[in-house]
C-alpha positions in Angstrom: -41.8 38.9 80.5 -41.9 39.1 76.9 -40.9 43.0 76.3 -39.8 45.6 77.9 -40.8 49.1 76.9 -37.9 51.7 77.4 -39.2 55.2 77.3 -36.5 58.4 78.1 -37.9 61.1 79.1 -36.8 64.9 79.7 -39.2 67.6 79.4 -41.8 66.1 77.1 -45.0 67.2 80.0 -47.6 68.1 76.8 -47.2 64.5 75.6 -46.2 61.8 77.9 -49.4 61.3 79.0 -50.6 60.3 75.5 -47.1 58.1 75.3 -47.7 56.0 78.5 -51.6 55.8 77.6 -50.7 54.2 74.3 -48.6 51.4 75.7 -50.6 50.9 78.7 -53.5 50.2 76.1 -51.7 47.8 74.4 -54.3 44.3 73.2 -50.8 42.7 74.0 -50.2 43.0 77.6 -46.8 40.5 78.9 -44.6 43.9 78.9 -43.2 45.8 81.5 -42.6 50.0 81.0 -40.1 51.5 82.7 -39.5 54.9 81.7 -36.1 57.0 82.4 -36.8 60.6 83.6 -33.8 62.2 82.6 -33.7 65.2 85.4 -36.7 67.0 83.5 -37.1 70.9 84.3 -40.6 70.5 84.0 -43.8 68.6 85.1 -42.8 65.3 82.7 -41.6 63.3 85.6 -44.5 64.3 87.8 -47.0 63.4 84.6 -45.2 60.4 84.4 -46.1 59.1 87.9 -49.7 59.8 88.0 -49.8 58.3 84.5 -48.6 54.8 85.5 -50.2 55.0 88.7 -51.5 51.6 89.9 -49.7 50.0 86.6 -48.4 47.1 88.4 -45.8 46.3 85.1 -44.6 49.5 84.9 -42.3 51.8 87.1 -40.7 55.7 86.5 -36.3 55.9 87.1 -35.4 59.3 88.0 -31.8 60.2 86.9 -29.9 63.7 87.0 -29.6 64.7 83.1 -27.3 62.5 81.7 -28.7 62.8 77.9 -30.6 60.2 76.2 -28.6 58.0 75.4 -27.9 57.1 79.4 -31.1 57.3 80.2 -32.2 54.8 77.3 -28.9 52.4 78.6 -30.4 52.9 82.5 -33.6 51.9 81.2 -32.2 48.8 80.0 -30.2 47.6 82.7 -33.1 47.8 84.3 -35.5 45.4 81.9 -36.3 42.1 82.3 -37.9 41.3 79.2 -36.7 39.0 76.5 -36.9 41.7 73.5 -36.3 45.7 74.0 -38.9 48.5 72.7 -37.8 51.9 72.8 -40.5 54.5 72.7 -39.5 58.4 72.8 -41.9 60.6 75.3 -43.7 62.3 72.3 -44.6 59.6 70.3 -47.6 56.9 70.5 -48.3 53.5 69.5 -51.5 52.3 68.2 -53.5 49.9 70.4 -51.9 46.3 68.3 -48.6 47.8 68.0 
């Protein structure tokens, strides 16, 4: 695995669709995504799940809140990838990132 895509999320539900979507539609495709649900109070992590649905390289962490800073360091105990990417839940990539 080439990168890993760290994404930390809490209560970001209008735009982690568009976040996943835009790494998921990467031309590049040896990453993994794992994205760090930070005990959201809203539908984020739910969003989330259906969003990487069927994404065999990518996987959702639940945590309690912890703040972003734990949830980006869970996220990368949990790579596997040679390099780190860290994405925030309302941001986007375009497709040759």
């Amino acid at each position: 695995m080439k990168f890993s895509v760290i994404m930390p999320l809490y209560n970001k539900a209008p735009y982690v669709a568009k976040a996943i979507g835009s790494v998921v539609s990467q031309t590049f495709t040896d990453y993994e995504l794992i994205v760090v649900d930070d005990g959201s109070n809203d539908e984020s992590a739910e969003i989330a799940a259906k969003a990487i649905e069927g994404c065999e390289n990518c996987r959702l962490i639940r945590q309690e809140n912890a703040g972003v800073s734990v949830a980006r360091n869970n996220g990368v105990a949990a790579s596997k990838g040679e390099y780190l990417c860290f994405l925030d839940a309302d941001d986007w990539w375009e497709p040759t990132f």
